[in-house]
Backbone atoms as SQL, in Angstrom:
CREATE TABLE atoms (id INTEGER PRIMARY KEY, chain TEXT, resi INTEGER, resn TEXT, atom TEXT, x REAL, y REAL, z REAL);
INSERT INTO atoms VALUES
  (1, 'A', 1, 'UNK', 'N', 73.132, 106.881, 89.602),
  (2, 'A', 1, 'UNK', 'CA', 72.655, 108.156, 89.080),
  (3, 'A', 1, 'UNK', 'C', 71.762, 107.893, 87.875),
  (4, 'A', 2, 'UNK', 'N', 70.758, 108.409, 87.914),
  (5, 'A', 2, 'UNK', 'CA', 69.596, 108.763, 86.551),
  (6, 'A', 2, 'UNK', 'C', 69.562, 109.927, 85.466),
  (7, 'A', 3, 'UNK', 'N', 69.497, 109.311, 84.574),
  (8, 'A', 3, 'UNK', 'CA', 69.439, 110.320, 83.106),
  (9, 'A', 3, 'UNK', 'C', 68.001, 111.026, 83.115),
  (10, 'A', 4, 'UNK', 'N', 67.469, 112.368, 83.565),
  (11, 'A', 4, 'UNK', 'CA', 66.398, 112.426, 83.235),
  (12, 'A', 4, 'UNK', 'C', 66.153, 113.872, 82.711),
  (13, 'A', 5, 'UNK', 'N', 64.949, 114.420, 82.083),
  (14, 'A', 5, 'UNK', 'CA', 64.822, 115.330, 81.918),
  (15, 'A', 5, 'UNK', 'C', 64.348, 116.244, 82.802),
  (16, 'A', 6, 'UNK', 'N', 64.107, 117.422, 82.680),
  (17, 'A', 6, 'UNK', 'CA', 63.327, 118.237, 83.924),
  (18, 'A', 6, 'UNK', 'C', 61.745, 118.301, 83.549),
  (19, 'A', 7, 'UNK', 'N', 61.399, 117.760, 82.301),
  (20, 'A', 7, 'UNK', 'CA', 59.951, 117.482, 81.853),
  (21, 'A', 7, 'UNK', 'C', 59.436, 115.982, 82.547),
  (22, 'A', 8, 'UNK', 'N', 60.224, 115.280, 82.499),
  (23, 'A', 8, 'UNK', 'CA', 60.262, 113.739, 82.599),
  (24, 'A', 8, 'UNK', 'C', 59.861, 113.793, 84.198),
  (25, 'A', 9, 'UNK', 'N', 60.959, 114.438, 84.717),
  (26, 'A', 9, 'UNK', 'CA', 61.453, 114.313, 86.706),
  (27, 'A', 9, 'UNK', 'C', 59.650, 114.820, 87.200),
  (28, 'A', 10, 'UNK', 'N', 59.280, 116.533, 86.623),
  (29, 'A', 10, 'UNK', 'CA', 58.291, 116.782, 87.070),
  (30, 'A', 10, 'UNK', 'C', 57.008, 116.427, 86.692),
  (31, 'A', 11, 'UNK', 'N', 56.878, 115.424, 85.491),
  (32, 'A', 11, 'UNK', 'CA', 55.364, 114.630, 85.470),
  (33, 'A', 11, 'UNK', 'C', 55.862, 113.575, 86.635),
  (34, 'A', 12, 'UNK', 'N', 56.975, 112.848, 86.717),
  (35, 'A', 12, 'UNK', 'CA', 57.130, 112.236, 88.089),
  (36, 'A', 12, 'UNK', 'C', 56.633, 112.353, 89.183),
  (37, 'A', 13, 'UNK', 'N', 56.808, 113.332, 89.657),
  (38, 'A', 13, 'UNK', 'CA', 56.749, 114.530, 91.118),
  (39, 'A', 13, 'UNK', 'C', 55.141, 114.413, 91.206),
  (40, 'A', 14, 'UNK', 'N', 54.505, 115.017, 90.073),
  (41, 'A', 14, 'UNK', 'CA', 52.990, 115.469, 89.555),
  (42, 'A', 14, 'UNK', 'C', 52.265, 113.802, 89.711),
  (43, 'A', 15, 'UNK', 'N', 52.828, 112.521, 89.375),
  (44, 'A', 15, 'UNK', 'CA', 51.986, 111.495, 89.437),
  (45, 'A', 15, 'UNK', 'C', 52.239, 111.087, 91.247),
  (46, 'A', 16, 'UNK', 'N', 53.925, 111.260, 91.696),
  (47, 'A', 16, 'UNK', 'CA', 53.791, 110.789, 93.154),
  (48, 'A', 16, 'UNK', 'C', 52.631, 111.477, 94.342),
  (49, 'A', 17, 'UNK', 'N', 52.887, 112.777, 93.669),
  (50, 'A', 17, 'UNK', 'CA', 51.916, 113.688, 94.110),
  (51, 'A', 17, 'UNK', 'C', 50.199, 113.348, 94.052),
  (52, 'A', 18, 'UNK', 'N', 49.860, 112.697, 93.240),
  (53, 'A', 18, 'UNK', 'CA', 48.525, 112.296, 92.906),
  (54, 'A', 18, 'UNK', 'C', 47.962, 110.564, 93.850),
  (55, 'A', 19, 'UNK', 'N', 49.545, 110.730, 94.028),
  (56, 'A', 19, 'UNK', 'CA', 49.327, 109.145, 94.915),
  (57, 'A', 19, 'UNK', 'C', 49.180, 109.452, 96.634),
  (58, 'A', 20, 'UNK', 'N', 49.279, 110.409, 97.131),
  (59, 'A', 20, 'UNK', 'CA', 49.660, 110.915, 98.219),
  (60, 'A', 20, 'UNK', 'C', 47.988, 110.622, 98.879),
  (61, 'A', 21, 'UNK', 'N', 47.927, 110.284, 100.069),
  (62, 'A', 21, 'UNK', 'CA', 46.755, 110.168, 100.487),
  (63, 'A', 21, 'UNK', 'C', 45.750, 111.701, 100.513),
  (64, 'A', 22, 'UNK', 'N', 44.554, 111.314, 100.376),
  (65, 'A', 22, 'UNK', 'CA', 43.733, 112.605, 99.953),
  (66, 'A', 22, 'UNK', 'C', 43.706, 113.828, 101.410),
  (67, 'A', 23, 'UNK', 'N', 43.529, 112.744, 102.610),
  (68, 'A', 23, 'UNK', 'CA', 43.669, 113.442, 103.886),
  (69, 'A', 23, 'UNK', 'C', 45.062, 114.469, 103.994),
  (70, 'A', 24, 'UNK', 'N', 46.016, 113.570, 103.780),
  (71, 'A', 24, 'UNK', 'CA', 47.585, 114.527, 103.623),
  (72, 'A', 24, 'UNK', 'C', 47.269, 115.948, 102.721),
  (73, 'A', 25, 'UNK', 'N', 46.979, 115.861, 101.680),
  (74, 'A', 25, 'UNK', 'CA', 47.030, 117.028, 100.755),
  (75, 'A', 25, 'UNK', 'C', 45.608, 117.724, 100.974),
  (76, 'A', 26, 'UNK', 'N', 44.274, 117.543, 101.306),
  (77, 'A', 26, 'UNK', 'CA', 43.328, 118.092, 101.213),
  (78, 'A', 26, 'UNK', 'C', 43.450, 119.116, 102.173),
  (79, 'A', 27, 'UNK', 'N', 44.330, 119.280, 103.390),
  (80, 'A', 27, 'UNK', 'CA', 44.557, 120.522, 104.109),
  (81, 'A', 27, 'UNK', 'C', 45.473, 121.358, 103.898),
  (82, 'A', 28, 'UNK', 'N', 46.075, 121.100, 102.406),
  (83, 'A', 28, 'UNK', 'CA', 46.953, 122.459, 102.221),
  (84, 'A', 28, 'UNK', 'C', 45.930, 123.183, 101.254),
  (85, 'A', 29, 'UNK', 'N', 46.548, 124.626, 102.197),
  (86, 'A', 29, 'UNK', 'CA', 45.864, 125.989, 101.755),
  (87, 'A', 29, 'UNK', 'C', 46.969, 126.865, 101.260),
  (88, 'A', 30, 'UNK', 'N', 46.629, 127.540, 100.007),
  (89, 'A', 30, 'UNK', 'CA', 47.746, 128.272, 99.434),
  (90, 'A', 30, 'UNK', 'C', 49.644, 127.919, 99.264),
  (91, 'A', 31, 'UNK', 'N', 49.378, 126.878, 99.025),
  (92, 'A', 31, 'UNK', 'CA', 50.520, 126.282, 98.587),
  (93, 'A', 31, 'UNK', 'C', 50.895, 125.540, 97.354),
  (94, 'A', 32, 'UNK', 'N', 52.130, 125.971, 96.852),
  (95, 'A', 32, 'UNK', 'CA', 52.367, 125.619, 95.277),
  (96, 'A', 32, 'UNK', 'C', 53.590, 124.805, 95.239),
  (97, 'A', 33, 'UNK', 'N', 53.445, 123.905, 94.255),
  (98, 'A', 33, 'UNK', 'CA', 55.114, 123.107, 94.387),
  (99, 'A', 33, 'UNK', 'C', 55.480, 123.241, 93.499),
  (100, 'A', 34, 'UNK', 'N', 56.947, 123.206, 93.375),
  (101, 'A', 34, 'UNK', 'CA', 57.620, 124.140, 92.374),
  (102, 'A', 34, 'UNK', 'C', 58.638, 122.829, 92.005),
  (103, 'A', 35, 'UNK', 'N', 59.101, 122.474, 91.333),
  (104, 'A', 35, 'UNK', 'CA', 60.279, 121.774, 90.555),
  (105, 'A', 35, 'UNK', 'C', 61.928, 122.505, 90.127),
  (106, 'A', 36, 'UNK', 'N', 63.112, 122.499, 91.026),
  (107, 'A', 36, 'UNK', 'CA', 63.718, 123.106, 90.596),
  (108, 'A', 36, 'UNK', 'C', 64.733, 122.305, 90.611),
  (109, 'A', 37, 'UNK', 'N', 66.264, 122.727, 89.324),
  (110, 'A', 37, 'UNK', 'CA', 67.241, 121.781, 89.315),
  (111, 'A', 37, 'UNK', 'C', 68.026, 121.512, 90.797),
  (112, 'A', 38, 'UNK', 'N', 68.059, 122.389, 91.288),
  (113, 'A', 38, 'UNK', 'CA', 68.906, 122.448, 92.443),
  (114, 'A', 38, 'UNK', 'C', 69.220, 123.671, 93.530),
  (115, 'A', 39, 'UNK', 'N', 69.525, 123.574, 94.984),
  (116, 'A', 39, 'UNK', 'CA', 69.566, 124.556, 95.830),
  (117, 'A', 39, 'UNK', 'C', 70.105, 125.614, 95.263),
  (118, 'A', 40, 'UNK', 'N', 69.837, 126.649, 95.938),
  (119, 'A', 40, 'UNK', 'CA', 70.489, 127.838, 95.824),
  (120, 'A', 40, 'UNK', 'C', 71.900, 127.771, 95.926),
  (121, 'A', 41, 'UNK', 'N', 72.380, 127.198, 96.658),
  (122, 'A', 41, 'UNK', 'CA', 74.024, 126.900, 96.669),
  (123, 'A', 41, 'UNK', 'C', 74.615, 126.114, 96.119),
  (124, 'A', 42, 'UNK', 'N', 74.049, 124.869, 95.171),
  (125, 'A', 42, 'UNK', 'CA', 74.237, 124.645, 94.218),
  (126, 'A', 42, 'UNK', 'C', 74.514, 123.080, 94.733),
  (127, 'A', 43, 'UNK', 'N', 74.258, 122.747, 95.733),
  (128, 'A', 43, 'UNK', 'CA', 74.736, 121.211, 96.985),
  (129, 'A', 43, 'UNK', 'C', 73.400, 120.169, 96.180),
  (130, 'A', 44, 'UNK', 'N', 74.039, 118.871, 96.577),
  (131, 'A', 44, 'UNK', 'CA', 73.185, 117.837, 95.915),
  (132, 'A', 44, 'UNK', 'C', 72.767, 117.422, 96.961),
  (133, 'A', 45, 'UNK', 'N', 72.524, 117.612, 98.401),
  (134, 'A', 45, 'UNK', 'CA', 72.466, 117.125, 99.278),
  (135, 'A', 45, 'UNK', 'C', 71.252, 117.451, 100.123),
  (136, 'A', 46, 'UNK', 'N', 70.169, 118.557, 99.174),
  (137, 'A', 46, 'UNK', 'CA', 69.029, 118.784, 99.336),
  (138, 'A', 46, 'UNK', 'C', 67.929, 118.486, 98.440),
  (139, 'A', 47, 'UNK', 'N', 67.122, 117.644, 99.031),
  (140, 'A', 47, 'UNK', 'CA', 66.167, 117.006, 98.184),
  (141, 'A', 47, 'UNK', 'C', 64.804, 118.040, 97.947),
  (142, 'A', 48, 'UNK', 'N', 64.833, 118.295, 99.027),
  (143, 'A', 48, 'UNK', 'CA', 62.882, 119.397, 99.067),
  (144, 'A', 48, 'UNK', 'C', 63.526, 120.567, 100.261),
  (145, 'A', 49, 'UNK', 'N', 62.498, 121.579, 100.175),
  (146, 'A', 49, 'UNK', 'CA', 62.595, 122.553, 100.733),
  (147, 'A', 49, 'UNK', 'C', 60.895, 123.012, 100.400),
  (148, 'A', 50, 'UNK', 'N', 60.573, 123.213, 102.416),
  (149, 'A', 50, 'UNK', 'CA', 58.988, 124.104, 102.962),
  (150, 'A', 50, 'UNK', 'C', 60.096, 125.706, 102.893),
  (151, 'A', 51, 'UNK', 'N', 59.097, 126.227, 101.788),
  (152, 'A', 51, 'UNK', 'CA', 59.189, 127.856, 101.976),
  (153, 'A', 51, 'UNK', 'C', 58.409, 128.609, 102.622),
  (154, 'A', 52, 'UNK', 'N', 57.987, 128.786, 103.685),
  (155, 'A', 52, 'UNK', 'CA', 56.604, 129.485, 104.362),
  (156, 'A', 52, 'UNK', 'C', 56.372, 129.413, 105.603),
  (157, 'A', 53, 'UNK', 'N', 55.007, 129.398, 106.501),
  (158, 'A', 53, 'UNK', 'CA', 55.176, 129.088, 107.917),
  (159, 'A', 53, 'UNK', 'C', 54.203, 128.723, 108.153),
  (160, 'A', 54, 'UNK', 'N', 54.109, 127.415, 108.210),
  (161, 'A', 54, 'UNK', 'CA', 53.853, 126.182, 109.116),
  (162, 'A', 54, 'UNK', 'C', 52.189, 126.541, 109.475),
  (163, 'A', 55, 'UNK', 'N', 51.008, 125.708, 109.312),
  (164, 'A', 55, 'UNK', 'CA', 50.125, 126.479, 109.998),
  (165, 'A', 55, 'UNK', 'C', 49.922, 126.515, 111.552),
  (166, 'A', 56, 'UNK', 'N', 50.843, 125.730, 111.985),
  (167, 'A', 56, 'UNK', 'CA', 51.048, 125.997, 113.878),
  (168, 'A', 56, 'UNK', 'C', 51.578, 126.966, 114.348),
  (169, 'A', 57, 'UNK', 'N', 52.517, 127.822, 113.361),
  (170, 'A', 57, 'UNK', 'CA', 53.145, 128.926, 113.776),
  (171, 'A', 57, 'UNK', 'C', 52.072, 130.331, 113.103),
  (172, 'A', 58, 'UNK', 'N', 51.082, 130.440, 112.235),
  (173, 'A', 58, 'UNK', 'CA', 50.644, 131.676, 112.250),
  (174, 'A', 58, 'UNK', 'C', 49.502, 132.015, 112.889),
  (175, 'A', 59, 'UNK', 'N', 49.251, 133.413, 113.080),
  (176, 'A', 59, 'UNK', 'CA', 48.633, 134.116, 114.037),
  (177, 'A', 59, 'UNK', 'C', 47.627, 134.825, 112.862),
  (178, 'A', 60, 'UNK', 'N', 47.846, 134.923, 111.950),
  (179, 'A', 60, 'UNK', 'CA', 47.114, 135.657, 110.789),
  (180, 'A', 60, 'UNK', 'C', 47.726, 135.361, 109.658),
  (181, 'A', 61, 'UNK', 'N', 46.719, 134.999, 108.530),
  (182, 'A', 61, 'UNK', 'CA', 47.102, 134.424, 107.510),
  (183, 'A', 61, 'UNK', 'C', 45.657, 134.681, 106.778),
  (184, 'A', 62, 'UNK', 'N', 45.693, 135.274, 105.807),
  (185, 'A', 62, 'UNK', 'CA', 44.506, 135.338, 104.914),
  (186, 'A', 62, 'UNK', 'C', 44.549, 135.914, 103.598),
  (187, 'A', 63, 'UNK', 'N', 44.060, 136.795, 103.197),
  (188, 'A', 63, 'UNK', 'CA', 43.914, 136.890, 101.076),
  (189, 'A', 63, 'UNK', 'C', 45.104, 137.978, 101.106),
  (190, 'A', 64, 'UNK', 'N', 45.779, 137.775, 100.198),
  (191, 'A', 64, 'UNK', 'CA', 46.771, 138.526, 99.774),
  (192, 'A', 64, 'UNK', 'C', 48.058, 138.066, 100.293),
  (193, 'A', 65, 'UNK', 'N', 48.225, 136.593, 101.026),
  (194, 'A', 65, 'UNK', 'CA', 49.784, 136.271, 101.312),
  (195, 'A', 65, 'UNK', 'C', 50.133, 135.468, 99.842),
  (196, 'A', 66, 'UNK', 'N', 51.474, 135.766, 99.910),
  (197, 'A', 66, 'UNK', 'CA', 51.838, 134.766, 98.509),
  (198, 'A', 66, 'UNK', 'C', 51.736, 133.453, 99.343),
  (199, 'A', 67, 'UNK', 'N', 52.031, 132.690, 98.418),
  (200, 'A', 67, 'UNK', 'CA', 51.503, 130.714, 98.522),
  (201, 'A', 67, 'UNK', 'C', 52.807, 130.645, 99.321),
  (202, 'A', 68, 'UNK', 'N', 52.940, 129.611, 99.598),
  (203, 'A', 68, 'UNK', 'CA', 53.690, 129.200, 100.474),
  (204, 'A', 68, 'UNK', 'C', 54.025, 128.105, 99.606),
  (205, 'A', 69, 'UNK', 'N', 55.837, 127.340, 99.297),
  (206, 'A', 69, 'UNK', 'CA', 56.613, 127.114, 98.065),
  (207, 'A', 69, 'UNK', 'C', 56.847, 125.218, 98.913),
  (208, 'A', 70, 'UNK', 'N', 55.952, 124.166, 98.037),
  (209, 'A', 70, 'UNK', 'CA', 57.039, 123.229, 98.367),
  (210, 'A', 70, 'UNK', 'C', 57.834, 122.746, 97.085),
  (211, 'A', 71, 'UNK', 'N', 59.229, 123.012, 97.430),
  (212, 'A', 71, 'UNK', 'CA', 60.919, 122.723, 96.572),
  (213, 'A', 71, 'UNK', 'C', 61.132, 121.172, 96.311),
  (214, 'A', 72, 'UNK', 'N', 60.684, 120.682, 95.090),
  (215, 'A', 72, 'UNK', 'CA', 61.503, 119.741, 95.245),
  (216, 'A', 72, 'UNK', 'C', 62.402, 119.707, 93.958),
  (217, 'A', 73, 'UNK', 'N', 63.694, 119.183, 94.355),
  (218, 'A', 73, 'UNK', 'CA', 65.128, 119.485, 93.644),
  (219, 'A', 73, 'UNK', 'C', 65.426, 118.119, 92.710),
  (220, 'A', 74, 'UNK', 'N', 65.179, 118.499, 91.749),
  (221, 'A', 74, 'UNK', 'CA', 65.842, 117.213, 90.493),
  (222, 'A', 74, 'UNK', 'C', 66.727, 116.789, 90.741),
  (223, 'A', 75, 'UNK', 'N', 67.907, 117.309, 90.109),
  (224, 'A', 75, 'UNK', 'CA', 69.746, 117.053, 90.341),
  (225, 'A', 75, 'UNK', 'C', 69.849, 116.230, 91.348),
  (226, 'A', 76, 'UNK', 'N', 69.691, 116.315, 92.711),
  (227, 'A', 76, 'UNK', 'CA', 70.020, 115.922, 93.901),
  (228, 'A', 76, 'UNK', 'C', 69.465, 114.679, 94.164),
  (229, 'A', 77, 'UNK', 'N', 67.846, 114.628, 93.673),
  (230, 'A', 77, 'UNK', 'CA', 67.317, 113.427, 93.029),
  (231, 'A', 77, 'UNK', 'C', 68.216, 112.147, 92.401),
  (232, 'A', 78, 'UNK', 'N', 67.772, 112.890, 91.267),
  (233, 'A', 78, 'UNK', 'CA', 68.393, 111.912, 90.321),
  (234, 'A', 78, 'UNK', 'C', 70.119, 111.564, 90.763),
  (235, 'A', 79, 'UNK', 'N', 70.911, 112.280, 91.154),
  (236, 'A', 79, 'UNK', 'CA', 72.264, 112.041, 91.457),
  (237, 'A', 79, 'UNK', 'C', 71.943, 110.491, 92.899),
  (238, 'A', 80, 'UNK', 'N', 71.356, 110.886, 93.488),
  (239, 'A', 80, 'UNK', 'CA', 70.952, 109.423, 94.521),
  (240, 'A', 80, 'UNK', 'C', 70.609, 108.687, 94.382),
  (241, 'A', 81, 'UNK', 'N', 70.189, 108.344, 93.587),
  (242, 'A', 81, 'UNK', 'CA', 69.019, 106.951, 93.144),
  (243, 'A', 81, 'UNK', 'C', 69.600, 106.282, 91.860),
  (244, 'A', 82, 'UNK', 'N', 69.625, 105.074, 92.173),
  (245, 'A', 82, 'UNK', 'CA', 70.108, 104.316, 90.995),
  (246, 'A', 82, 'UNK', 'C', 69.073, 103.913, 89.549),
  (247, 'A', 83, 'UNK', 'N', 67.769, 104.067, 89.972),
  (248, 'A', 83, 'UNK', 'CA', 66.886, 103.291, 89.349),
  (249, 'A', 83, 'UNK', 'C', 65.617, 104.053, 89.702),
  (250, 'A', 84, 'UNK', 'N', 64.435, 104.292, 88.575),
  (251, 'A', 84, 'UNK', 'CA', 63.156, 104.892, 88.067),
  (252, 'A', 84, 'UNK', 'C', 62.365, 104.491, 90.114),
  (253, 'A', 85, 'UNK', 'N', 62.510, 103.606, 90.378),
  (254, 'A', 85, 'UNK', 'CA', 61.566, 103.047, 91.543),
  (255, 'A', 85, 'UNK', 'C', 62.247, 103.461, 92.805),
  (256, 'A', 86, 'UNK', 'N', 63.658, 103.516, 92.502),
  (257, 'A', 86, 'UNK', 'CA', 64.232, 104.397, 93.669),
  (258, 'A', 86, 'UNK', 'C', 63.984, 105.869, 93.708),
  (259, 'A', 87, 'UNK', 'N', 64.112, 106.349, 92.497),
  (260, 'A', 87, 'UNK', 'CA', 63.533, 107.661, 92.185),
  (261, 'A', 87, 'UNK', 'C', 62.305, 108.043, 92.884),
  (262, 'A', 88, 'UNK', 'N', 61.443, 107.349, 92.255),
  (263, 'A', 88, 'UNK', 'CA', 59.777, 107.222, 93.106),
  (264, 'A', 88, 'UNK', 'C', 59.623, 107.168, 94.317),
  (265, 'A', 89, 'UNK', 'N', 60.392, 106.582, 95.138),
  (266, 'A', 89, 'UNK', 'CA', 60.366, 106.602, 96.066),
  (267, 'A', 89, 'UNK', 'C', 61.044, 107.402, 97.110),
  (268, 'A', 90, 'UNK', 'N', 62.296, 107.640, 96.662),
  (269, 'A', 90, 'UNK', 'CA', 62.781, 109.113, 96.771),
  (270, 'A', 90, 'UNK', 'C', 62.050, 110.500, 97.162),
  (271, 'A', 91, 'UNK', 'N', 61.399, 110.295, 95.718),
  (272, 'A', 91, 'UNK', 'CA', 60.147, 111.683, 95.686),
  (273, 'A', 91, 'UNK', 'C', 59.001, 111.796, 96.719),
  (274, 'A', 92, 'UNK', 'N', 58.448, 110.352, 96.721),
  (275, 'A', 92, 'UNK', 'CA', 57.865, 110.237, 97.315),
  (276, 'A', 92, 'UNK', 'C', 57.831, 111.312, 98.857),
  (277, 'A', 93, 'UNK', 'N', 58.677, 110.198, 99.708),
  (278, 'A', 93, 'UNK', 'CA', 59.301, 110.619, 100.601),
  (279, 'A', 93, 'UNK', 'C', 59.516, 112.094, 100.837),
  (280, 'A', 94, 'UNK', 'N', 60.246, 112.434, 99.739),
  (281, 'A', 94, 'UNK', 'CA', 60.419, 114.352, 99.794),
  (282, 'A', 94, 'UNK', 'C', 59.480, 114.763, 100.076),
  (283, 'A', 95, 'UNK', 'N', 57.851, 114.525, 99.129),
  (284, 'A', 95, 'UNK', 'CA', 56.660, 115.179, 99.076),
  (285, 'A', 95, 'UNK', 'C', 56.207, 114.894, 100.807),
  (286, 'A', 96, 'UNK', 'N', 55.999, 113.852, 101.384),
  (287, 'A', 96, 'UNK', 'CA', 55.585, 113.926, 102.568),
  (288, 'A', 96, 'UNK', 'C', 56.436, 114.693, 103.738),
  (289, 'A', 97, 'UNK', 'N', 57.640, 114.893, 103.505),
  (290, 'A', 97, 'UNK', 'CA', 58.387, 114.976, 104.300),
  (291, 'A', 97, 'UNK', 'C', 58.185, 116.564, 104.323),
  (292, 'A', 98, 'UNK', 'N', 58.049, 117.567, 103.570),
  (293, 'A', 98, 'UNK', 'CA', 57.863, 118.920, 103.369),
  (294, 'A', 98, 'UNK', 'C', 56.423, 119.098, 103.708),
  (295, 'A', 99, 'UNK', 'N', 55.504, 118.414, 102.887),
  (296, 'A', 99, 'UNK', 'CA', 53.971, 118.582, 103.337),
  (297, 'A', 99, 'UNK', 'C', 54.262, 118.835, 104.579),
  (298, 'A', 100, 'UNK', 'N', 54.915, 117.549, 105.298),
  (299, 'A', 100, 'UNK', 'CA', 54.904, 117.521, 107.178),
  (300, 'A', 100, 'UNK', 'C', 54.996, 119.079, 108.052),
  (301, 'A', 101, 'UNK', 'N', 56.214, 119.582, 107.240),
  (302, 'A', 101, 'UNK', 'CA', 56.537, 120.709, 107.539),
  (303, 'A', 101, 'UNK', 'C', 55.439, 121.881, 108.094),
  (304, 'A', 102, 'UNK', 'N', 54.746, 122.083, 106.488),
  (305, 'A', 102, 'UNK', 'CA', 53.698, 122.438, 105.904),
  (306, 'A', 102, 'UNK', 'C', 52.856, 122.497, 107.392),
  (307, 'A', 103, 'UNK', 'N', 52.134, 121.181, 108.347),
  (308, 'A', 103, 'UNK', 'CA', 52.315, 120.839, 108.714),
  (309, 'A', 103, 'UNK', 'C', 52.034, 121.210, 110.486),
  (310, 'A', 104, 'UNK', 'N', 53.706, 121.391, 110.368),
  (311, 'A', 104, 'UNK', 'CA', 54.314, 122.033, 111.770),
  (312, 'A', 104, 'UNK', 'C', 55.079, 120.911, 112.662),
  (313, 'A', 105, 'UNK', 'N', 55.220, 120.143, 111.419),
  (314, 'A', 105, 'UNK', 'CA', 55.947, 118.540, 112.426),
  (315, 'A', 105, 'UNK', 'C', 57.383, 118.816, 111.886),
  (316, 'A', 106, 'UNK', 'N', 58.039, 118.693, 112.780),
  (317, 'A', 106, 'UNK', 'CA', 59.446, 119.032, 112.762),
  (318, 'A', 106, 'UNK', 'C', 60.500, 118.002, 111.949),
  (319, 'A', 107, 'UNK', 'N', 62.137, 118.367, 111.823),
  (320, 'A', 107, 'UNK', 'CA', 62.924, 117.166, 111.294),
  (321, 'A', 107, 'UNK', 'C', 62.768, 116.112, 112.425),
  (322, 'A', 108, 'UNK', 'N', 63.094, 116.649, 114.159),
  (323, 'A', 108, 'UNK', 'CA', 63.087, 115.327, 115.008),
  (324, 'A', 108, 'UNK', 'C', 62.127, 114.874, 114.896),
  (325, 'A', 109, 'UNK', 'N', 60.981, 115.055, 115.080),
  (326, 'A', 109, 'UNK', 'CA', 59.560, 114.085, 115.065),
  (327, 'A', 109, 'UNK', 'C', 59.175, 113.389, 113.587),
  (328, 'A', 110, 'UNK', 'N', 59.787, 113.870, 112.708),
  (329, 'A', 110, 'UNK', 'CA', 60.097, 113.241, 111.314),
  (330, 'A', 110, 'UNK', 'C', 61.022, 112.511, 111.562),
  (331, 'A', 111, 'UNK', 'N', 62.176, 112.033, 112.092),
  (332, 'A', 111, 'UNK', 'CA', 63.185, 111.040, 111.644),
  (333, 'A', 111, 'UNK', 'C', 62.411, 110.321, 112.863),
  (334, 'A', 112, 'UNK', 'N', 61.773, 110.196, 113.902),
  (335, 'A', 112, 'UNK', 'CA', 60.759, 109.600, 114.653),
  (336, 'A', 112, 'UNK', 'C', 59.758, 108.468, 114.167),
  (337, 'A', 113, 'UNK', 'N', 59.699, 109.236, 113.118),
  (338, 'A', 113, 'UNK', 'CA', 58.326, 108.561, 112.176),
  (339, 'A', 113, 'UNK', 'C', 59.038, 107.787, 111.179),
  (340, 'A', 114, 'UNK', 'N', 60.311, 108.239, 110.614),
  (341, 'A', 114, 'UNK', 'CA', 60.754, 107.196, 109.651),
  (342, 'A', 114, 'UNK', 'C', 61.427, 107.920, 108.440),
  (343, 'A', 115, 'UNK', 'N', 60.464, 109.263, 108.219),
  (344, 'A', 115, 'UNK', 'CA', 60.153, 110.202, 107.333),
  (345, 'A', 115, 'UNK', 'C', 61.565, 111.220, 107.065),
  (346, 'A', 116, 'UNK', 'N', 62.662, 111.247, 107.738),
  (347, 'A', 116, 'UNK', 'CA', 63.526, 111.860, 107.254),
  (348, 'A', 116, 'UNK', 'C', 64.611, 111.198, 107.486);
């Protein structure tokens, strides 16, 4: 487990994020990532959470939808990882794994790939 702050965790998130290939992130549209301590139910056992729908699933989508939310969860983080590089990589992982979503690639075709 890691000692960190919630200032510390999300310049983290914000630099893994900057490492992410440009192709991966240059096709999200209206989407915001959010940093939060932990699920709604309060479980350590969720790392990220896609709030929204998928662009394979909409039929209409244009000005005036709110953004569409990718979650990724500190606590649950830091409680798994022993060490700053496990962390990183951790995050990492989260960020692609929700982008995917984002997406329209599922958990099976994600644990396929490696990715969940």
């Amino acid at each position: 487990m890691i000692d960190m702050d919630a200032a510390t965790f999300e310049d983290l998130v914000v630099s893994e994020l900057d490492l992410l290939p440009d192709d991966m992130v240059d096709g999200l549209d209206n989407v915001v990532f959010v940093v939060e301590a932990r699920p709604e139910d309060g479980s350590l056992d969720l790392f990220g959470l896609y709030d929204g729908v998928a662009v394979t699933e909409r039929d209409r989508y244009g000005v005036g939808e709110l953004p569409d939310r990718i979650i990724v969860y500190r606590e649950p983080h830091l409680h798994a990882c022993a060490d700053e590089a496990e962390l990183r990589d951790e995050v990492h992982t989260t960020l692609v794994h929700e982008i995917a979503h984002y997406y329209g690639i599922d958990d099976d075709r994600l644990h396929e790939l490696g990715w969940a």
